[in-house]
C-alpha positions as CSV (number, residue, x, y, z in Angstrom):
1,X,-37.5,-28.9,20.0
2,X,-40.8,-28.0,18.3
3,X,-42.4,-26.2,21.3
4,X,-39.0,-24.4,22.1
5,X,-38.8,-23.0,18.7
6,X,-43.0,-22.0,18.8
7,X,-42.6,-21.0,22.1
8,X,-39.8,-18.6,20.8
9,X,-42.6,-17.5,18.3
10,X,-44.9,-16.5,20.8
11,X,-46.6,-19.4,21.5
12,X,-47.9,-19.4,25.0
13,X,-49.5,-22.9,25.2
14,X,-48.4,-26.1,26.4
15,X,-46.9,-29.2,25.4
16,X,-50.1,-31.3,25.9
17,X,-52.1,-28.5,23.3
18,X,-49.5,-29.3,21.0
19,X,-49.8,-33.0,21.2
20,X,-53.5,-32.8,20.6
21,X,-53.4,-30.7,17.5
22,X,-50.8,-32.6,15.7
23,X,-52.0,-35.8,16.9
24,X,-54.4,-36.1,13.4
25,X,-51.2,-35.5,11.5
26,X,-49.0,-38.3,12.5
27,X,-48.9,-41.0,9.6
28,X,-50.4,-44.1,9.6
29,X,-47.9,-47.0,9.8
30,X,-47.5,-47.9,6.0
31,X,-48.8,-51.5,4.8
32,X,-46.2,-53.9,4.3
33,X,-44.8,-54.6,0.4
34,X,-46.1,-57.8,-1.0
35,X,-43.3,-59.5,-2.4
36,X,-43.4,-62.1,-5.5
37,X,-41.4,-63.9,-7.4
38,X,-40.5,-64.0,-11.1
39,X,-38.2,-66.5,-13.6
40,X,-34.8,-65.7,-13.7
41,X,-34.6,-63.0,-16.7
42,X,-38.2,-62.1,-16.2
43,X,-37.3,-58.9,-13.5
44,X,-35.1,-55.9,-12.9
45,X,-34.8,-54.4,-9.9
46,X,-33.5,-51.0,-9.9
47,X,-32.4,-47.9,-7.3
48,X,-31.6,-44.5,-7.6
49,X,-29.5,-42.5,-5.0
50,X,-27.4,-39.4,-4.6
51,X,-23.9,-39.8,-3.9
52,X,-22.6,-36.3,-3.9
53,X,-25.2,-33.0,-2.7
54,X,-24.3,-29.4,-3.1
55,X,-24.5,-27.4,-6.2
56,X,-23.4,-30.3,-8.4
57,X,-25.4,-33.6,-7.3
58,X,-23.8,-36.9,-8.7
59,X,-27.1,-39.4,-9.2
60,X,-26.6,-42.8,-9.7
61,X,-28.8,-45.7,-11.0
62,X,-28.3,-49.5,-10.0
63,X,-30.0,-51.8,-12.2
64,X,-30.1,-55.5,-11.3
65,X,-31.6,-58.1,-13.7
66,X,-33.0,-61.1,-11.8
């Protein structure tokens, strides 16, 4: 889809060019989250979302206390 749409710009190389010059900007793999553990009481775990997009976004919070 990428070299359609560059290739639409003007672009007049190929699809192995295009895999050499972004090659440097794929990401890493991230490192894994350490876990650990606390006593009951002692944590809150907490996520945020969005339940509704648009003009008028509806946010929500979700707390949990381990």
């Amino acid at each position: 889809m990428l070299l359609r749409e560059l290739q639409e710009a003007g672009y007049e190389g190929g699809i192995s060019q295009l895999k050499a010059f972004l090659a440097p900007c794929k990401r890493a793999e991230p490192e894994p989250a350490v876990g650990f553990e606390k006593p009951p009481g002692k944590q809150t775990q907490a996520d945020l979302t969005v339940i509704r997009r648009g003009r008028a976004p509806l946010l929500a919070l979700a707390a949990t206390r381990g």
